[in-house]
C-alpha positions in Angstrom: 4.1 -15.9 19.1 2.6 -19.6 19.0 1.4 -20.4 15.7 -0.5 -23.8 16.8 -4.2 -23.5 14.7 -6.8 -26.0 16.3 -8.9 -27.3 14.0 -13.2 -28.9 14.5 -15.1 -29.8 11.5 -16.4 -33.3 10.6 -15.6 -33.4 7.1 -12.1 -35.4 6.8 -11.5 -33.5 3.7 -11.7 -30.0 4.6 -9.5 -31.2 7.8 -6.9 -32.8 6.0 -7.0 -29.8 2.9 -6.4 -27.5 6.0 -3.8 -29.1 7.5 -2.1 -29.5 4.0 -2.2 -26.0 3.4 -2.0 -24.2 6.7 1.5 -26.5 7.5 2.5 -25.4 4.1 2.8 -21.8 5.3 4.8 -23.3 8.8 1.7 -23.3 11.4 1.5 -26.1 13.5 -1.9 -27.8 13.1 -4.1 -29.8 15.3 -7.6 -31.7 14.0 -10.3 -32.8 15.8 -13.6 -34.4 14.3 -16.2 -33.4 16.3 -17.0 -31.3 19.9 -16.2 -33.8 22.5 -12.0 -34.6 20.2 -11.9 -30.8 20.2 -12.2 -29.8 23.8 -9.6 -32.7 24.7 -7.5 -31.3 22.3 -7.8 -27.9 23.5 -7.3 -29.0 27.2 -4.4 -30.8 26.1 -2.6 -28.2 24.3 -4.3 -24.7 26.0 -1.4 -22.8 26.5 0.1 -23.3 22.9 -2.8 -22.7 20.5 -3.2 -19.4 18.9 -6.5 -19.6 17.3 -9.1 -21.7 17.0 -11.0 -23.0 13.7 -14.5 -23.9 15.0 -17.2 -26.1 11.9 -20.6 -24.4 12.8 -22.5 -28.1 12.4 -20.9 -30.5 14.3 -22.4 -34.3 14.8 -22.2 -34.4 18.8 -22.7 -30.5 19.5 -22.7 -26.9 17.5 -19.4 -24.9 16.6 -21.7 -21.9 18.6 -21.3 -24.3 22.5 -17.7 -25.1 21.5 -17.1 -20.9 21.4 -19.0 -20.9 24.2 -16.5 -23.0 25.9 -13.9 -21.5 24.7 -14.8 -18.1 25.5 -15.1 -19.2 29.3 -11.7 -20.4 29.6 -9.8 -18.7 27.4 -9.3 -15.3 25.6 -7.7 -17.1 22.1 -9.2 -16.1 18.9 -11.9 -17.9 16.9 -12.9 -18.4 13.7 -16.3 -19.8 12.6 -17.0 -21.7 9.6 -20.6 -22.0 8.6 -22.4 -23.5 5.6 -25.9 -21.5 6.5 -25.8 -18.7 3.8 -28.4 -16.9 6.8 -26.9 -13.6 8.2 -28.4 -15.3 11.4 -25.6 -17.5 12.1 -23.1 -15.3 11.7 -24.2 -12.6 14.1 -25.1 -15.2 17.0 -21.4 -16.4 16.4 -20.3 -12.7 16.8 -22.3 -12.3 20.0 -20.8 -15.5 21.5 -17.7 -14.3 21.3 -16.2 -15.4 17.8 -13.7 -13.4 16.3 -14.6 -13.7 12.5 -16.5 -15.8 10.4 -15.8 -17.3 7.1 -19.1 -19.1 4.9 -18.4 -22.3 3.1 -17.1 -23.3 1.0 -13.9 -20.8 1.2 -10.8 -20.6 -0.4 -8.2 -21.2 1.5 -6.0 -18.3 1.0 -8.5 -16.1 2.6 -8.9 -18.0 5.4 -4.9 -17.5 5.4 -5.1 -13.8 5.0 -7.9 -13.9 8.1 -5.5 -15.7 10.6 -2.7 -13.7 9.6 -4.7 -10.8 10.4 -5.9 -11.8 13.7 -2.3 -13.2 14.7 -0.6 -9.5 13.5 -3.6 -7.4 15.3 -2.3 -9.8 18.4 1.3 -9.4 18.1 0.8 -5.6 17.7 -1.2 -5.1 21.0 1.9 -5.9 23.3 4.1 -3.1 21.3 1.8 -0.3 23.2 3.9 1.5 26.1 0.9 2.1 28.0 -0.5 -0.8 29.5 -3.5 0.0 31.6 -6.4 2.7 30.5 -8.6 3.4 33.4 -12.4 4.9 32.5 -15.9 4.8 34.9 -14.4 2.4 37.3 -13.5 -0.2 34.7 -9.3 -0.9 34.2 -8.3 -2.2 30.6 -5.1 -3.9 30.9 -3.2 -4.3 27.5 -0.7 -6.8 28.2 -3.0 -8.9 30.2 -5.7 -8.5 27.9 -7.8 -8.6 30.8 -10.8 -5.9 31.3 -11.8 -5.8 35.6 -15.0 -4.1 36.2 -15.9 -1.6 38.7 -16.3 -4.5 41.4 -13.1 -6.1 40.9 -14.2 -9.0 38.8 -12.6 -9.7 35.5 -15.3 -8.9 32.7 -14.6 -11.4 29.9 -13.7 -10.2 26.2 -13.0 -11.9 22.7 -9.9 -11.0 21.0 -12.0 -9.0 18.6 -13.7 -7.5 21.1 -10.8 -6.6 22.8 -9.2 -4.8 19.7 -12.2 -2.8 19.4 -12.2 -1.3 22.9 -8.5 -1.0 23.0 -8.7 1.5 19.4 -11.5 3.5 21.4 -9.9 4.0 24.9 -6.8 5.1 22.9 -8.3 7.9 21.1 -11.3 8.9 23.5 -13.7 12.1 22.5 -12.5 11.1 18.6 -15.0 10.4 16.0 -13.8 6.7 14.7 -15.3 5.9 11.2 -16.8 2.5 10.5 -14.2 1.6 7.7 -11.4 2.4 10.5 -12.8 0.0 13.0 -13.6 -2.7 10.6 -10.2 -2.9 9.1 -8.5 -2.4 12.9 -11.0 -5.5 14.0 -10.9 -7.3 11.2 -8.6 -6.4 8.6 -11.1 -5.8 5.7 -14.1 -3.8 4.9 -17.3 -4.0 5.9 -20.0 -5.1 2.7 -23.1 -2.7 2.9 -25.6 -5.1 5.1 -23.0 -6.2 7.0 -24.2 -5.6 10.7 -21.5 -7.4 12.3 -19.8 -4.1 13.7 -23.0 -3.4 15.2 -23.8 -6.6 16.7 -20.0 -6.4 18.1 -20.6 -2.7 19.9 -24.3 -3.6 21.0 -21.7 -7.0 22.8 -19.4 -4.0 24.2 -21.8 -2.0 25.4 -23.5 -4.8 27.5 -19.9 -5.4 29.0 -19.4 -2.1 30.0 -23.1 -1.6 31.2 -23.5 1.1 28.7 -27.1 1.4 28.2 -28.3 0.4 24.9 -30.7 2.5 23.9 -29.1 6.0 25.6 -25.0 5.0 26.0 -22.9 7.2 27.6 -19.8 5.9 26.8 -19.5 4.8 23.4 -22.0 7.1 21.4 -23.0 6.6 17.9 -22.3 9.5 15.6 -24.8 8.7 12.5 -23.4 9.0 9.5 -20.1 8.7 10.4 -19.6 6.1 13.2 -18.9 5.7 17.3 -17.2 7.7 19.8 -15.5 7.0 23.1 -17.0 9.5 25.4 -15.6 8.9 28.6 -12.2 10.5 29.9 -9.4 7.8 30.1 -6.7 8.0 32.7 -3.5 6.2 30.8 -0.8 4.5 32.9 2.2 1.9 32.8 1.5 0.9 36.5 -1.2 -0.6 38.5 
């Protein structure tokens, strides 16, 4: 697995502290300052980054366009950094796509324990013998990590996203409790007003044109949490 972090924030300490740090524990790191630094970098260096490290408040653009761009051209995990203590921020980096979010200021070790979580969620996903789960015309391909809708066309997902769908297609007609998706998406449990698992199935459901406020495929069991309600046909082959 690459281990190459890219890192956006303006504030030359927190980049350096980062870098510091983040080498210490043998990933390779790469900085940039601002939006415009970041997406050369990422151009540059595409196929080896792992993750992404993305400063909400940039001085030429918002951490929320760079996951934007991210999300369009590639499926690599992102982290947002945010100083706003509003819930606000956080969700509208969930529904761009983001993979987690982390408030400032943060001690580094649990940003460490959040992209060691994402990076073993990611190595664990090519371990599955089944690679493609087939459900109301859509085809989820595991290895590809690649989602096709009923027209052919490749239906974008975030890593997080991703994880989420691949845990319910794998146990379809089971009753999945909230604590069992948060820690499966996100390694940790979710606080008591934390809506982000909501905002993150309202995201799936759009994808998979499940209608919001009746969804037929992944129903909410109150009290409890979702359920995949679709039958899944499970094959190695195309």
């Amino acid at each position: 697995m690459n281990r190459t972090i890219l890192i956006v924030d303006d504030d030359q300490k927190i980049r350096s502290l980062l870098k510091t740090y983040l080498e210490k524990n043998q990933y390779e790191v790469l900085l940039a300052h601002d939006g415009a630094s970041f997406m050369a970098e990422f151009e540059r260096h595409r196929e080896q980054i792992s993750l992404c490290i993305l400063d909400v408040m940039l001085p030429d653009t918002e951490g929320f366009a760079l996951c934007q761009a991210v999300r369009r051209r590639s499926d690599v995990p992102v982290i947002m950094l945010t100083a706003s203590a509003e819930e606000t921020d956080r969700i509208v980096g969930l529904e761009l796509g983001a993979d987690d979010y982390l408030g400032k200021p943060f001690n580094p070790r649990e940003l460490l324990a959040r992209i060691k979580a994402i990076h073993r969620r990611s190595g664990q996903e090519r371990s599955q013998p089944a690679r493609f789960f087939r459900f109301n015309g859509f085809t989820l391909d595991v290895l590809e990590r690649s989602l096709v809708d009923p027209d052919g066309q490749a239906s974008p997902l975030s890593g997080m996203d991703f994880q989420l769908l691949k845990l319910l297609v794998e146990h379809p007609g089971q009753v999945l409790d909230r604590s069992r998706l948060a820690e499966v998406t996100r390694g940790r449990d979710l606080g008591p007003l934390d809506r982000s698992l909501d905002v993150q199935i309202s995201r799936l459901r759009q994808r998979l044109r499940d209608d919001g406020k009746q969804p037929a495929l992944i129903k909410t069991v109150r009290g409890s949490g979702y359920v995949f309600a679709s039958t899944v046909q499970v094959n190695d082959a195309a």
